[in-house]
C-alpha positions as CSV (number, residue, x, y, z in Angstrom):
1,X,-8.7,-7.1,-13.8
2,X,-12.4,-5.8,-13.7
3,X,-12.7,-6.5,-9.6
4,X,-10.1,-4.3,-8.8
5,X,-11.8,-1.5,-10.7
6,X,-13.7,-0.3,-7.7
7,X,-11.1,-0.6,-5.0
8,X,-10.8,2.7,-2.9
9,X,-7.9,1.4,-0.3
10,X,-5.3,-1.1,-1.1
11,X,-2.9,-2.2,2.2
12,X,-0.3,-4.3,-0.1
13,X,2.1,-6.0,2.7
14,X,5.9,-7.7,1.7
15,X,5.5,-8.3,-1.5
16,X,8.0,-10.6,-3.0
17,X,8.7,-8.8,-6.5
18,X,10.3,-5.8,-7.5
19,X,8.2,-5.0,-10.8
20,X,4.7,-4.2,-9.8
21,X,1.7,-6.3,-10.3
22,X,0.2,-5.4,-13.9
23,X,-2.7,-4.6,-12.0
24,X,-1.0,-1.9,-9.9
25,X,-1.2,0.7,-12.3
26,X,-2.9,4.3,-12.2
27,X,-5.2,3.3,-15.1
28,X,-6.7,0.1,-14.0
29,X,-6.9,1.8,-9.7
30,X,-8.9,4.7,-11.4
31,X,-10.7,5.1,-7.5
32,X,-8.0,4.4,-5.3
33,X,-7.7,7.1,-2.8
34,X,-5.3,4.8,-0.1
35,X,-2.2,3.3,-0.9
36,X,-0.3,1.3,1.8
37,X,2.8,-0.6,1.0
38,X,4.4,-2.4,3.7
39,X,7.8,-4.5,3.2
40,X,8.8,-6.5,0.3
41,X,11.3,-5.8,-2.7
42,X,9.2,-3.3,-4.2
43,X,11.4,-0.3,-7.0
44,X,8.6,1.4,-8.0
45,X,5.7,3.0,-8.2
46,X,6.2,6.0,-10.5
47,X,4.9,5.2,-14.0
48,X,5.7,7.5,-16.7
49,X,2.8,9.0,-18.3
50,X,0.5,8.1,-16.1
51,X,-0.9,9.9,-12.5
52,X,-2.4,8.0,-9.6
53,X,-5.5,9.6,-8.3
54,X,-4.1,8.6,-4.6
55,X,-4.4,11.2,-1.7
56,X,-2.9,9.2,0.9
57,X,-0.1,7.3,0.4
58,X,2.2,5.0,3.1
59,X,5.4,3.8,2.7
60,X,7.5,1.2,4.9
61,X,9.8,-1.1,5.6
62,X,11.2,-0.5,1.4
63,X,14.3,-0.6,1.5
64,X,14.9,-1.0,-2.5
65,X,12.2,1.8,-3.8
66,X,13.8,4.6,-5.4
67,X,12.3,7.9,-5.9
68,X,12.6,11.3,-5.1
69,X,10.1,13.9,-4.8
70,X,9.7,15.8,-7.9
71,X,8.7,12.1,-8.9
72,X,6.4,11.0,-6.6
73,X,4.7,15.0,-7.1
74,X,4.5,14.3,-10.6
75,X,3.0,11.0,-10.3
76,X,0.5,11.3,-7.5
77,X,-1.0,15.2,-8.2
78,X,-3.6,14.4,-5.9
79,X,-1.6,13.3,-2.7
80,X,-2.4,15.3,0.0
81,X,-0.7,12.9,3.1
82,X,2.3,11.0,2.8
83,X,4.1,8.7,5.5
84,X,7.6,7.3,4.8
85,X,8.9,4.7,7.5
86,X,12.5,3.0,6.6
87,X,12.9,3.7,3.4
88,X,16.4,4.9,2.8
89,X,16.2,5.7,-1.1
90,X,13.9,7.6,-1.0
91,X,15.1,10.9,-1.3
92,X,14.4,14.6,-0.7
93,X,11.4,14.7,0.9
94,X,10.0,17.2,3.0
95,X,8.7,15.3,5.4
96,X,8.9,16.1,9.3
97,X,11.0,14.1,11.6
98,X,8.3,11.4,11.8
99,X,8.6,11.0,8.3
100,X,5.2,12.7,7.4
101,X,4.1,15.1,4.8
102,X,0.9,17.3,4.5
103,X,-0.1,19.5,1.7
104,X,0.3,22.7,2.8
């Protein structure tokens, strides 16, 4: 979808599916820097082969995404904050007690 092409923040709230949108993918978000995901059944986000270009990305309320963080690294190079609220599979993070991450 061309109009999504230009999209620099996306603050995606409960979404009902656990597959991703086909527009939710690293190649088609080429200048997203903001990710927000909030609620919903959401799996995934890591997509092999291909690397977000996100440097802050929020996670919440997901209680059925599974990653861990060699994944997530591997995924989203760029990431330089991370936020993880309720989100019980995902796994081995280094995030402080508040759930947050900075690039060192």
């Amino acid at each position: 979808l061309e109009e999504f092409k230009e999209l620099e923040k996306l603050d995606l709230q409960c979404y009902p599916q656990m597959k991703a949108p086909r527009w939710l993918i690293p190649g088609k978000l080429d200048k997203l820097k903001k990710l927000y995901i909030r609620g919903g059944e959401l799996q995934n986000l890591i997509l092999e082969n291909n690397k977000w270009k996100v440097e802050i990305l929020r996670l919440k309320f997901l209680s059925n995404i599974k990653m861990d963080w060699r994944e997530l690294r591997a995924s989203f190079p760029h990431l330089y904050y991370l936020e993880k609220f309720k989100c019980p599979k995902i796994t081995l993070f280094p995030c402080d007690e508040n759930g947050l991450w900075l690039k060192p």
